[in-house]
C-alpha positions in Angstrom: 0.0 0.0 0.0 1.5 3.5 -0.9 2.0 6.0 1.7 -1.1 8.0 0.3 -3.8 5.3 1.1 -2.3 4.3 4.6 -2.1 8.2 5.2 -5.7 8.3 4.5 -6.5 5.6 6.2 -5.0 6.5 9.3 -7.0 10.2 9.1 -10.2 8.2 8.2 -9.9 6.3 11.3 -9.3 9.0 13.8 -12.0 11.0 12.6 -14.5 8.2 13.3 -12.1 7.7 16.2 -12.6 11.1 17.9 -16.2 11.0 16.7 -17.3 8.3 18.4 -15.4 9.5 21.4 -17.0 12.9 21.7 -20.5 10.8 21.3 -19.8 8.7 24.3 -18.7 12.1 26.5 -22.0 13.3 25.5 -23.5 10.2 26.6 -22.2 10.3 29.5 -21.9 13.6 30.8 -24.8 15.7 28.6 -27.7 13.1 28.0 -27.5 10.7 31.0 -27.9 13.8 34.1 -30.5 14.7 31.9 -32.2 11.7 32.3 -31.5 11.2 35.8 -31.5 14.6 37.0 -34.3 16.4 34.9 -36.3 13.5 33.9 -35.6 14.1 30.4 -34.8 10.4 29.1 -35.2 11.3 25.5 -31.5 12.4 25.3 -30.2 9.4 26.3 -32.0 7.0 23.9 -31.5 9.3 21.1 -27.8 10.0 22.1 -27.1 6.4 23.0 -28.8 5.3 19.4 -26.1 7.5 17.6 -23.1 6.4 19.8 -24.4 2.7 19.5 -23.9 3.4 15.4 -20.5 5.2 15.9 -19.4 3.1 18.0 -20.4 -0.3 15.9 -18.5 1.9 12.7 -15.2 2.4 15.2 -15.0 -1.5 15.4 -15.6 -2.0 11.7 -13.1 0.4 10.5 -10.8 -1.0 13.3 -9.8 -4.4 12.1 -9.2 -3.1 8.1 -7.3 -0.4 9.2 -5.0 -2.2 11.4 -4.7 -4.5 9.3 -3.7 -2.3 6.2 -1.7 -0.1 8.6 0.4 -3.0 9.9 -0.3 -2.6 13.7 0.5 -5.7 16.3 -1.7 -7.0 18.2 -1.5 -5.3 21.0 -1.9 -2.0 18.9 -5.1 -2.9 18.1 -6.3 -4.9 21.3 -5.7 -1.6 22.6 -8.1 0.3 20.4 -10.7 -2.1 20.9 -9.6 -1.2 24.9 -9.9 2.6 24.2 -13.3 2.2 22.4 -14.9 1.2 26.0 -13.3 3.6 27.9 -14.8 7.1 28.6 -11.5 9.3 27.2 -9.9 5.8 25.8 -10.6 7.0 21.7 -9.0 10.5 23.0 -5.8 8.8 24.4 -5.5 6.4 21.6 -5.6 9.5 18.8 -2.6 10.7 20.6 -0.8 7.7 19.4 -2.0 8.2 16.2 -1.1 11.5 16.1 2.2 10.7 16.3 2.1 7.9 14.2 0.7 10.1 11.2 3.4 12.7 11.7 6.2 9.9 11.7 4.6 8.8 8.4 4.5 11.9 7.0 7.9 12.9 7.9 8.9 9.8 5.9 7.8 11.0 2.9 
């Protein structure tokens, strides 16, 4: 794979990366006191529907990308880990990050 496709690859996961991340601080800290603190439940089945999605697209988009993108194991058992975890997809990005500008500093 040329360094054009794994560079877009890489930016195409941490978009849905920090996406679904920002959906699951919402769930969390917008939509659930609303439902336990105003009675407004709404929120969270409408917010939990869309983070349910995102989420389900993080794990999709997971396994390809590692794949093409030649991560161990443990690289992308650790994705899987951040996807559960509150500011997990946040941390993960990081890594990313840094991974995308080594990339780019190859070419």
């Amino acid at each position: 794979m040329n360094y054009e496709k794994k560079l877009s690859t890489l930016k195409r996961f941490r978009m849905i990366s920090l996406i679904e991340g920002i959906s699951m601080i919402v769930l969390l800290f917008i939509a659930m006191p609303l439902k336990y603190g105003f009675d407004m439940p709404l929120m969270v089945k409408y917010v939990g529907w869309i983070h349910g999605i995102l989420f389900m697209l993080y794990i999709v988009i997971l396994i390809p990308t590692s794949r093409k993108l030649g991560w161990t194991f443990l690289k992308t058992f650790m994705g899987l880990v951040a996807s559960v975890l509150p500011f997990g997809p946040f941390l993960f990005d990081r890594k990313l990050k840094t991974e995308e500008k080594l990339m780019q500093q190859e070419n």
